[in-house]
mmCIF file of the N, C-alpha and C atoms, coordinates in Angstrom:
data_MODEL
# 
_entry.id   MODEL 
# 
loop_
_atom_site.group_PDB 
_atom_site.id 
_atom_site.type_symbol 
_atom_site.label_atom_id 
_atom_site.label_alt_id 
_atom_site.label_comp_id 
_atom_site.label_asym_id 
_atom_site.label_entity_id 
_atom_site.label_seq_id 
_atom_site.pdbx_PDB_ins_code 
_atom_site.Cartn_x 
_atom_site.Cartn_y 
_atom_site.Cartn_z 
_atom_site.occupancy 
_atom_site.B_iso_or_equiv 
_atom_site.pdbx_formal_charge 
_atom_site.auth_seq_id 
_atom_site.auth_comp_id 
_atom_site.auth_asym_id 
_atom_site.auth_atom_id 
_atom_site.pdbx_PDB_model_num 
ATOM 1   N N  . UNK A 1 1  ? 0.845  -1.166 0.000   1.00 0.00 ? 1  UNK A N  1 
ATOM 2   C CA . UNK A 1 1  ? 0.000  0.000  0.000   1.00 0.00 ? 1  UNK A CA 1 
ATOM 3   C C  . UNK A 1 1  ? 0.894  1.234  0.000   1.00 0.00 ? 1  UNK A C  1 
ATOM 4   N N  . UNK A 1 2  ? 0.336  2.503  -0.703  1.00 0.00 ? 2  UNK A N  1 
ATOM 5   C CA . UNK A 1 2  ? 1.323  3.609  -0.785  1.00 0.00 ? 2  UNK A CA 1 
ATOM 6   C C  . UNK A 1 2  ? 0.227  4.615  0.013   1.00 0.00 ? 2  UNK A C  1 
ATOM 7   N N  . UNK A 1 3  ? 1.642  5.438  0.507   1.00 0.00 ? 3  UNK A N  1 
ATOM 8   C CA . UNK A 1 3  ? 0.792  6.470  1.329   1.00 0.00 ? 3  UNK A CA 1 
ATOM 9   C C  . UNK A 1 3  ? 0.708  7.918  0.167   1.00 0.00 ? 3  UNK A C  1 
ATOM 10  N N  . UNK A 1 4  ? -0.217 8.359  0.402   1.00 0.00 ? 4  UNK A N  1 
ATOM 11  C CA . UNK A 1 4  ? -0.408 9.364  -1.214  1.00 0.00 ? 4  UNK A CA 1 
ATOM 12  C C  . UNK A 1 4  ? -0.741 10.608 -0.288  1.00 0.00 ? 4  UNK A C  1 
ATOM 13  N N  . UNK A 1 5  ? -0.361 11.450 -0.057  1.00 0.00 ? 5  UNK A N  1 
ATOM 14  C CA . UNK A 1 5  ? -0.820 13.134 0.370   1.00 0.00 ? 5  UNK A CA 1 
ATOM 15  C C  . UNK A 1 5  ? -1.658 13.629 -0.932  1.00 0.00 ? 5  UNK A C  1 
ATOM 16  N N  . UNK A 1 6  ? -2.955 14.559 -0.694  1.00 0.00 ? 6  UNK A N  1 
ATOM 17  C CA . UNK A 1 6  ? -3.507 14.765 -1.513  1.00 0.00 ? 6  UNK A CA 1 
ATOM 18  C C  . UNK A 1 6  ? -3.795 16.259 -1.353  1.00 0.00 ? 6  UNK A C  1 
ATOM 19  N N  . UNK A 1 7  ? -3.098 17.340 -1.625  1.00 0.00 ? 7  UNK A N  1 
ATOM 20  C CA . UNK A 1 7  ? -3.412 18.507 -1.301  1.00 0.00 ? 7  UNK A CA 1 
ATOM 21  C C  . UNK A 1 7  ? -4.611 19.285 -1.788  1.00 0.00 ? 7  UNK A C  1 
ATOM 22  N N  . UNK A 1 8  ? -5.067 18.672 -2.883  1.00 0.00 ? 8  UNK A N  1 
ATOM 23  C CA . UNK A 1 8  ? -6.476 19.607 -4.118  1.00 0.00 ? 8  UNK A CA 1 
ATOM 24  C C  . UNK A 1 8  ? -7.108 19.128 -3.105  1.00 0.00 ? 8  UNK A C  1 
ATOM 25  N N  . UNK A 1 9  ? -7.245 18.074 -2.589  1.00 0.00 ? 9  UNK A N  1 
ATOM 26  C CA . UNK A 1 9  ? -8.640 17.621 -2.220  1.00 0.00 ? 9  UNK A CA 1 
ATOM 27  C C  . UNK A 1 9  ? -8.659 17.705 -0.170  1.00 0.00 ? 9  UNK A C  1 
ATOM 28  N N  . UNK A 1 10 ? -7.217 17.996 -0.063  1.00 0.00 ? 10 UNK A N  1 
ATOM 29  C CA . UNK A 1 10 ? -7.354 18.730 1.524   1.00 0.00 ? 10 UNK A CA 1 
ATOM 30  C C  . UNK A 1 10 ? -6.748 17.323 2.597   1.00 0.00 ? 10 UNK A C  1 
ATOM 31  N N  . UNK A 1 11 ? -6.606 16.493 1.722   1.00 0.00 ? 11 UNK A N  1 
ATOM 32  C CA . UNK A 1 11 ? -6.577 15.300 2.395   1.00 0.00 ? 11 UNK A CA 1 
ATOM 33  C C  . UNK A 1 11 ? -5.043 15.267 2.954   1.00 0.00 ? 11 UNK A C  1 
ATOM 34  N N  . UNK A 1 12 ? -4.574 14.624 4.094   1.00 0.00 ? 12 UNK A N  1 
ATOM 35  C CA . UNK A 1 12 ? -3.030 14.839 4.626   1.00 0.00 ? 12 UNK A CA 1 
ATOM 36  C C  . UNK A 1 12 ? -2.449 13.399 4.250   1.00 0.00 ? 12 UNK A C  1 
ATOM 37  N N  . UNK A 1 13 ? -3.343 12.262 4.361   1.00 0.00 ? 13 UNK A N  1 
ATOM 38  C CA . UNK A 1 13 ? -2.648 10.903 3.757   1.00 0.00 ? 13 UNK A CA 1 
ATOM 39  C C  . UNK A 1 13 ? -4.017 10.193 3.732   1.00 0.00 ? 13 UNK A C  1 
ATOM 40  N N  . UNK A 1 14 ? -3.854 9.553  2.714   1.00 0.00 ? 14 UNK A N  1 
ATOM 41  C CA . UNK A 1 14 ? -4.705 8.407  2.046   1.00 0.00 ? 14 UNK A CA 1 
ATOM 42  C C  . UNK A 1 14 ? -4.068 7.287  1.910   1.00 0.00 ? 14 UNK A C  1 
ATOM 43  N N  . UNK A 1 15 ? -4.382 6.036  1.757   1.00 0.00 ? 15 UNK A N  1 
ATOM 44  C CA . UNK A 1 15 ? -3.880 4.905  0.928   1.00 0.00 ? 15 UNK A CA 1 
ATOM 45  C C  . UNK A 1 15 ? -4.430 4.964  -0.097  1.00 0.00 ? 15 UNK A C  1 
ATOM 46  N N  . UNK A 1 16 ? -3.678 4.217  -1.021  1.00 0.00 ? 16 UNK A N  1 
ATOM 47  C CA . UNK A 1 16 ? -4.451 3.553  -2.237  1.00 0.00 ? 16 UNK A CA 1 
ATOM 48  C C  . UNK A 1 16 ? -4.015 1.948  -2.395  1.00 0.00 ? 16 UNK A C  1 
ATOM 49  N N  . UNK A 1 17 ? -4.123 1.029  -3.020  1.00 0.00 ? 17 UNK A N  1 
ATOM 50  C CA . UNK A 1 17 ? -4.059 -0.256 -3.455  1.00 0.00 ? 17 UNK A CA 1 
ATOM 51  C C  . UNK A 1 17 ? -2.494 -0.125 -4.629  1.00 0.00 ? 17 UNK A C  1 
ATOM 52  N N  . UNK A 1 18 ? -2.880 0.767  -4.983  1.00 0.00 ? 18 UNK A N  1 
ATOM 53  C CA . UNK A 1 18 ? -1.333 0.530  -6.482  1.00 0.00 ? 18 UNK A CA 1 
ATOM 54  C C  . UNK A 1 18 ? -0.576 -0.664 -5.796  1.00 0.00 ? 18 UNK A C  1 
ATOM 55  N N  . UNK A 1 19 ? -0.263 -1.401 -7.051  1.00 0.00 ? 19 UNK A N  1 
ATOM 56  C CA . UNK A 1 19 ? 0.747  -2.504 -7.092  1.00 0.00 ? 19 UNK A CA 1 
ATOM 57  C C  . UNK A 1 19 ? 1.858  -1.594 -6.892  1.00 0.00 ? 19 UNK A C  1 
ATOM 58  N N  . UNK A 1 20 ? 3.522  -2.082 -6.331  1.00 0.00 ? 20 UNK A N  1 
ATOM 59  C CA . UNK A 1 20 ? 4.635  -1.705 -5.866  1.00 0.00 ? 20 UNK A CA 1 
ATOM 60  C C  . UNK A 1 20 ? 5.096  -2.663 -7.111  1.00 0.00 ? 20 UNK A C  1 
ATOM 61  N N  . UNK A 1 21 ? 6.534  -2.153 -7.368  1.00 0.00 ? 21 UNK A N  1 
ATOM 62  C CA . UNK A 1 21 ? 7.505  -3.376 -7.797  1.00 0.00 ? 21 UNK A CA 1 
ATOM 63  C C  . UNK A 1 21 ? 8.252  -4.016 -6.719  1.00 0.00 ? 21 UNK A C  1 
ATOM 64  N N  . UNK A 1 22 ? 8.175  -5.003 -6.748  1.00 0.00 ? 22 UNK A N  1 
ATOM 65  C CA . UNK A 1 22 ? 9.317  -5.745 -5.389  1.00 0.00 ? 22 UNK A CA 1 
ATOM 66  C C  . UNK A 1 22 ? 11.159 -4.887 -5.371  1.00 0.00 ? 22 UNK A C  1 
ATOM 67  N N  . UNK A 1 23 ? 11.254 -5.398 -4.288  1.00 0.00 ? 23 UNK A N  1 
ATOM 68  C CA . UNK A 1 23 ? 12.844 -4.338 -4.234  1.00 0.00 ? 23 UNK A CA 1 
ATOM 69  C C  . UNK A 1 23 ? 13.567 -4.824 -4.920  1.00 0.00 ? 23 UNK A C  1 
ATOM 70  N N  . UNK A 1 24 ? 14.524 -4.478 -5.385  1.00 0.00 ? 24 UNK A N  1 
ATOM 71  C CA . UNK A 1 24 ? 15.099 -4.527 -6.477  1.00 0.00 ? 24 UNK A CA 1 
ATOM 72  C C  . UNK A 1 24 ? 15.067 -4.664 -8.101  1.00 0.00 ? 24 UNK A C  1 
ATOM 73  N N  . UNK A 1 25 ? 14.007 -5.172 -8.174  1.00 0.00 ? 25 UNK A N  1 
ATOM 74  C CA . UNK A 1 25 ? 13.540 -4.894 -9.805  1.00 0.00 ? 25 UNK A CA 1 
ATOM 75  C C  . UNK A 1 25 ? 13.240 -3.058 -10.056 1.00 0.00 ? 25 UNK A C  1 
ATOM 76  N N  . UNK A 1 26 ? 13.636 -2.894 -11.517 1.00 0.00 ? 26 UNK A N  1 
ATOM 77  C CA . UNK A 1 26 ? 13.501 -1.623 -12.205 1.00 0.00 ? 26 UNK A CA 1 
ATOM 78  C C  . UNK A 1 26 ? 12.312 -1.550 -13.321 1.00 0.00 ? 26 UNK A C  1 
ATOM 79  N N  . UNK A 1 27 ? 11.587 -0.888 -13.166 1.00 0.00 ? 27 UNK A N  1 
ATOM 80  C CA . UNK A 1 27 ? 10.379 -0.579 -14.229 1.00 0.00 ? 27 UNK A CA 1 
ATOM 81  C C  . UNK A 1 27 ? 10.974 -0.284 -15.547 1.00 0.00 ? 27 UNK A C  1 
ATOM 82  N N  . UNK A 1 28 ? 11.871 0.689  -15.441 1.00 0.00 ? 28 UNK A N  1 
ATOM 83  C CA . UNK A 1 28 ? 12.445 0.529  -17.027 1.00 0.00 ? 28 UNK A CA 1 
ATOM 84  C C  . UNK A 1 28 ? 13.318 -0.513 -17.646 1.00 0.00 ? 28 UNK A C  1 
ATOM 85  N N  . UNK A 1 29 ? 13.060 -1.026 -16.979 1.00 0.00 ? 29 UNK A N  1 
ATOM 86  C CA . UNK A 1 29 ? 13.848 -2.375 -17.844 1.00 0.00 ? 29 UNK A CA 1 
ATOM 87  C C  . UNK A 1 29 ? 12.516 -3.324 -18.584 1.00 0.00 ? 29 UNK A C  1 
ATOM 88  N N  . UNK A 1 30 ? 11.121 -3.157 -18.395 1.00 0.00 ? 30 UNK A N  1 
ATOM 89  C CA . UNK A 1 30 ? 10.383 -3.479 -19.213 1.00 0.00 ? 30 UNK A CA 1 
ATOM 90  C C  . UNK A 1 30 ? 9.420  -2.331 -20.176 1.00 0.00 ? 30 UNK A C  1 
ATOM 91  N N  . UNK A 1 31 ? 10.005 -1.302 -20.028 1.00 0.00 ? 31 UNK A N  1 
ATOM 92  C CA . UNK A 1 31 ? 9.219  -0.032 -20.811 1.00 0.00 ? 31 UNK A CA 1 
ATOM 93  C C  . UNK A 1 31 ? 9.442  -0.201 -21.870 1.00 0.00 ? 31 UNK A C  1 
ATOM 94  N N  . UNK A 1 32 ? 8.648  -0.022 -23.197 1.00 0.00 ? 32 UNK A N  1 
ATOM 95  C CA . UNK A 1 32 ? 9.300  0.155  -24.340 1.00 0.00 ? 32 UNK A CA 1 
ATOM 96  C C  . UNK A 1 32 ? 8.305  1.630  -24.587 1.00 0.00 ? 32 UNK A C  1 
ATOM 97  N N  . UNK A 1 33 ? 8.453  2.046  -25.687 1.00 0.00 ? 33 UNK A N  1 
ATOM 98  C CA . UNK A 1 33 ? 7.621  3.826  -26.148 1.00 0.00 ? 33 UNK A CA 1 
ATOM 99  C C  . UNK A 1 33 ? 7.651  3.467  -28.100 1.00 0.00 ? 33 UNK A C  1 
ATOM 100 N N  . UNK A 1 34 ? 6.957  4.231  -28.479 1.00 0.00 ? 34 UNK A N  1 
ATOM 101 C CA . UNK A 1 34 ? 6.693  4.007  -30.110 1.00 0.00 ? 34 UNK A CA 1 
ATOM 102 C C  . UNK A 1 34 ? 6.319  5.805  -30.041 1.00 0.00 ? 34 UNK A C  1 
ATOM 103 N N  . UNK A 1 35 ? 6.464  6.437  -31.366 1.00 0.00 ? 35 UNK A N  1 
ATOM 104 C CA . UNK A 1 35 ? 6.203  7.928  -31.659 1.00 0.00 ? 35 UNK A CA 1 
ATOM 105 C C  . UNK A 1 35 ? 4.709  7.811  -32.527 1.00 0.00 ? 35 UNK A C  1 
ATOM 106 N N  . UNK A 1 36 ? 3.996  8.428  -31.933 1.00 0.00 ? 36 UNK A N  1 
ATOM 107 C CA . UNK A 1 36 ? 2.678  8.839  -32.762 1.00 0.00 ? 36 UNK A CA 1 
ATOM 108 C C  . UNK A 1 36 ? 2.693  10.569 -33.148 1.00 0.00 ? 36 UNK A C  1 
ATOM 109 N N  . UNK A 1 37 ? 1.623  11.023 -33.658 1.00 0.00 ? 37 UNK A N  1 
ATOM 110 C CA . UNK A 1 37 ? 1.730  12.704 -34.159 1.00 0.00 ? 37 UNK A CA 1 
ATOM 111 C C  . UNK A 1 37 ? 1.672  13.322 -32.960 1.00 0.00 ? 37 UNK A C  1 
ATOM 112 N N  . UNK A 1 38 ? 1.010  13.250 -32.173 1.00 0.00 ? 38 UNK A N  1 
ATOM 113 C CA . UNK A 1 38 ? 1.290  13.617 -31.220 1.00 0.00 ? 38 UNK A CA 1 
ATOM 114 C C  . UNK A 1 38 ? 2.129  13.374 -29.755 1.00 0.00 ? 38 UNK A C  1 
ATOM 115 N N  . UNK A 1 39 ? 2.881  12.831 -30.181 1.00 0.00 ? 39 UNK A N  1 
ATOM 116 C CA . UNK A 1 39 ? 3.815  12.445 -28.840 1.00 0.00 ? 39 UNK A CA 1 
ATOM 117 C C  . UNK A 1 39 ? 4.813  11.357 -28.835 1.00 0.00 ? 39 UNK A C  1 
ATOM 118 N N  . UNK A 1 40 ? 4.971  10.806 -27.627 1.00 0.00 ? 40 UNK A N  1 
ATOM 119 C CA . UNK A 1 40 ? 5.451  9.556  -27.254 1.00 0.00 ? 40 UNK A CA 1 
ATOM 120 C C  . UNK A 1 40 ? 4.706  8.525  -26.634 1.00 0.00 ? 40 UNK A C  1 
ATOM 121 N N  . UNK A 1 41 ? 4.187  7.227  -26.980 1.00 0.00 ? 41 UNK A N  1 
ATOM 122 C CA . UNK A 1 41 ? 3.502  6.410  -25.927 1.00 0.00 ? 41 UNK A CA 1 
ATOM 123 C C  . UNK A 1 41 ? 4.712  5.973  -25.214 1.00 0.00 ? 41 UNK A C  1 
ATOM 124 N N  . UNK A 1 42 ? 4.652  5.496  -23.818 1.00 0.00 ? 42 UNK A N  1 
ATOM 125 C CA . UNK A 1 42 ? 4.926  4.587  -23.164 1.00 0.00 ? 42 UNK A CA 1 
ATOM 126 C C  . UNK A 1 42 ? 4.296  3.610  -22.651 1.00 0.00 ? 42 UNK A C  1 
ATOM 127 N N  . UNK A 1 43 ? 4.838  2.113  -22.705 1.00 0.00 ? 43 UNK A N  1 
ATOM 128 C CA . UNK A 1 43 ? 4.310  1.113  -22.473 1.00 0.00 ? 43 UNK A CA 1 
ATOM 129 C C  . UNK A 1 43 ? 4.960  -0.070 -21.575 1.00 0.00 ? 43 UNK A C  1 
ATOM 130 N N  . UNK A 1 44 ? 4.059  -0.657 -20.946 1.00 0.00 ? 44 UNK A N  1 
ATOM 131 C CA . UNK A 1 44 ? 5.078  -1.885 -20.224 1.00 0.00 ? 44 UNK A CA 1 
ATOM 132 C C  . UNK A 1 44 ? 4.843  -2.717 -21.054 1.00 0.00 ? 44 UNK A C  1 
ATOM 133 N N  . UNK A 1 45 ? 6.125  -3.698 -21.422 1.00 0.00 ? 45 UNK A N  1 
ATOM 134 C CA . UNK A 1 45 ? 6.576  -4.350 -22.434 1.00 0.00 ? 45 UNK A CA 1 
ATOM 135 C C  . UNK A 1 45 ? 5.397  -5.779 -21.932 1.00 0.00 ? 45 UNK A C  1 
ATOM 136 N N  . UNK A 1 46 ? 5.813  -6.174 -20.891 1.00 0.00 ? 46 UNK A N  1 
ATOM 137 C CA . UNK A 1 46 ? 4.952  -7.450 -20.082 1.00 0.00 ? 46 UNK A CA 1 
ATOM 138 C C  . UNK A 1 46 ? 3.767  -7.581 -20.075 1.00 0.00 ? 46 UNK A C  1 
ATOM 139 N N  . UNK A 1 47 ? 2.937  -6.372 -19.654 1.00 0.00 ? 47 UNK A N  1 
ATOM 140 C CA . UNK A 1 47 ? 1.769  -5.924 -19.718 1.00 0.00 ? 47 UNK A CA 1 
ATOM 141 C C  . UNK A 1 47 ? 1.002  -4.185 -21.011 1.00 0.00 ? 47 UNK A C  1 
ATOM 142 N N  . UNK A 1 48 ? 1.283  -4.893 -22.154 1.00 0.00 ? 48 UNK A N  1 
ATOM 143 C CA . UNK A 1 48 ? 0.887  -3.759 -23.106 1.00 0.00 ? 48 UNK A CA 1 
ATOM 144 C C  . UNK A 1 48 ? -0.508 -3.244 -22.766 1.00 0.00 ? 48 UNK A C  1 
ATOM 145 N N  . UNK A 1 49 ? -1.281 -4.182 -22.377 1.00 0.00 ? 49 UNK A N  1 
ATOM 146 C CA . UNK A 1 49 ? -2.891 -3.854 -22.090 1.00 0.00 ? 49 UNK A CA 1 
ATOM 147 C C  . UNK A 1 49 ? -2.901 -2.807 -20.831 1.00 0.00 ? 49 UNK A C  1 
ATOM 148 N N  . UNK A 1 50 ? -2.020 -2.167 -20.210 1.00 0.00 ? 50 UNK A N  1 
ATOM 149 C CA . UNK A 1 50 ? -2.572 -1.884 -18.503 1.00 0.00 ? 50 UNK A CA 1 
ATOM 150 C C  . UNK A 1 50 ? -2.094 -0.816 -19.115 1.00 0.00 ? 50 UNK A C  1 
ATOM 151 N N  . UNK A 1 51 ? -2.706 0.254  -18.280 1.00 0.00 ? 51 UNK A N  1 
ATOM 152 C CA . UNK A 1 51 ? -3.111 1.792  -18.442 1.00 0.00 ? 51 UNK A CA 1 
ATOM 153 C C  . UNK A 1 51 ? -2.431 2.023  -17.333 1.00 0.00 ? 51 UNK A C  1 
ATOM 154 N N  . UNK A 1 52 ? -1.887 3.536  -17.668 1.00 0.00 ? 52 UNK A N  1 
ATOM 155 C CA . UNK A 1 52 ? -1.122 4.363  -16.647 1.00 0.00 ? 52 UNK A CA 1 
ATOM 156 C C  . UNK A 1 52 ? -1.902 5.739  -16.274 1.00 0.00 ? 52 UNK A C  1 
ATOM 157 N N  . UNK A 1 53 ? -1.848 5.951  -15.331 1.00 0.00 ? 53 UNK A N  1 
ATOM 158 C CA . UNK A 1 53 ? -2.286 7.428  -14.804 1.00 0.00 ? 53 UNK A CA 1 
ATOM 159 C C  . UNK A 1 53 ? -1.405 8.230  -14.295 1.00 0.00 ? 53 UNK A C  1 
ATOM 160 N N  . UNK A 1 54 ? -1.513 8.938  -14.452 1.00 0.00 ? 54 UNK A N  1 
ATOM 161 C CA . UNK A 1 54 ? -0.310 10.186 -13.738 1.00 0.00 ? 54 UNK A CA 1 
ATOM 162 C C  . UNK A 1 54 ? -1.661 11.479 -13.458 1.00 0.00 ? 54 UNK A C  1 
ATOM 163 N N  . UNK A 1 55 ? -0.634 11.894 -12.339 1.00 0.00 ? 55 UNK A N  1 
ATOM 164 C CA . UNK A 1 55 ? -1.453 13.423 -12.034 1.00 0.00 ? 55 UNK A CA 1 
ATOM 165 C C  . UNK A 1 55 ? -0.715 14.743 -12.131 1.00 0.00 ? 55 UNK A C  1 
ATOM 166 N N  . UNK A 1 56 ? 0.343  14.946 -13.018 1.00 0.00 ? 56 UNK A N  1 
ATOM 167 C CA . UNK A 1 56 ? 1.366  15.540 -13.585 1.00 0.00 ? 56 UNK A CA 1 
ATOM 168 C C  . UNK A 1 56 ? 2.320  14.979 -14.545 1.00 0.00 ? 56 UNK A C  1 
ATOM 169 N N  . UNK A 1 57 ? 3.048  15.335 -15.287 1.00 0.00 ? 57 UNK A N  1 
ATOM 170 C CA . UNK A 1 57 ? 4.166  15.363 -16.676 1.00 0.00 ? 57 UNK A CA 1 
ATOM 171 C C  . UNK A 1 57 ? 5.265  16.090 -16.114 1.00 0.00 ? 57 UNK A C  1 
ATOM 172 N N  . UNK A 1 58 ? 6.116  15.038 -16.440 1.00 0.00 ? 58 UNK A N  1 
ATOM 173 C CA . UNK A 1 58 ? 7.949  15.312 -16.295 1.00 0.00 ? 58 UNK A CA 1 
ATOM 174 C C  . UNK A 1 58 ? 8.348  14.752 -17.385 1.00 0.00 ? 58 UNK A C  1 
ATOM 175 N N  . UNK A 1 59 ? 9.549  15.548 -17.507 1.00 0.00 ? 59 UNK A N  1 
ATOM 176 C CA . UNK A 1 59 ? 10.430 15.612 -18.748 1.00 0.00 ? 59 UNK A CA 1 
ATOM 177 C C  . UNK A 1 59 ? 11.054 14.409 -18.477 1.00 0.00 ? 59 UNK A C  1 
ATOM 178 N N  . UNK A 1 60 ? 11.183 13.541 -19.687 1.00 0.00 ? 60 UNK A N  1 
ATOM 179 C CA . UNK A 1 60 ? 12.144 12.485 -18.836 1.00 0.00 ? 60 UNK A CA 1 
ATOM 180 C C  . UNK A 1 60 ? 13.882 12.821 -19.017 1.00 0.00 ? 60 UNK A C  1 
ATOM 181 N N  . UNK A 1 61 ? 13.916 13.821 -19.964 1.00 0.00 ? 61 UNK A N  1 
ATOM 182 C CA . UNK A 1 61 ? 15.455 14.155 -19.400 1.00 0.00 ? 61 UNK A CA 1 
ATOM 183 C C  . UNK A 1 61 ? 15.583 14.574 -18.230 1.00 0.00 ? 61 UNK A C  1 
ATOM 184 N N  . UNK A 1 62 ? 14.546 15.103 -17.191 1.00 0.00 ? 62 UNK A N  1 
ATOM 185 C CA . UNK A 1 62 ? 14.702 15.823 -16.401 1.00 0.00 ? 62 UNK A CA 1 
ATOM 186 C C  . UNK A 1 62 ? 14.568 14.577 -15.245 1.00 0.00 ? 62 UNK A C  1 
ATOM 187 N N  . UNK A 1 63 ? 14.346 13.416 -15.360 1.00 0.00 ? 63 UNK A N  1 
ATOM 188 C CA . UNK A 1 63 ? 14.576 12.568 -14.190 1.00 0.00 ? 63 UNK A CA 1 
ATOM 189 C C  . UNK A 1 63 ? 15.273 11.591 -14.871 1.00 0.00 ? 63 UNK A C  1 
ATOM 190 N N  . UNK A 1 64 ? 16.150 11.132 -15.970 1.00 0.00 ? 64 UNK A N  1 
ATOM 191 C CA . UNK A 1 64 ? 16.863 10.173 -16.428 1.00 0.00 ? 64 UNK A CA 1 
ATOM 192 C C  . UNK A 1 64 ? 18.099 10.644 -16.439 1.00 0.00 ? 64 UNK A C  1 
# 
């Protein structure tokens, strides 16, 4: 379980359910991405079907 602070909504900690990766495994080691007109997809290589959510956009030069 992850502890999530939620400031829009006033909340100081919530849980949610999200799956974790176990320690030591790396998520990008199963990412792959393809270019469409508008953008970049990213995808998990293992699981192409599962959907990602985010509640903000980072550059990934800016965290790689």
């Amino acid at each position: 379980m992850t502890d999530v602070t939620d400031h829009a909504a006033g909340d100081t900690h919530r849980y949610n359910d999200v799956p974790q990766l176990p320690e030591g495994d790396d998520a990008r080691d199963t990412v792959e991405s393809y270019d469409t007109e508008d953008g970049v997809v990213f995808y998990d290589a293992d699981n192409p079907l599962a959907w990602l959510k985010a509640t903000n956009a980072v550059s990934l030069g800016d965290v790689l």
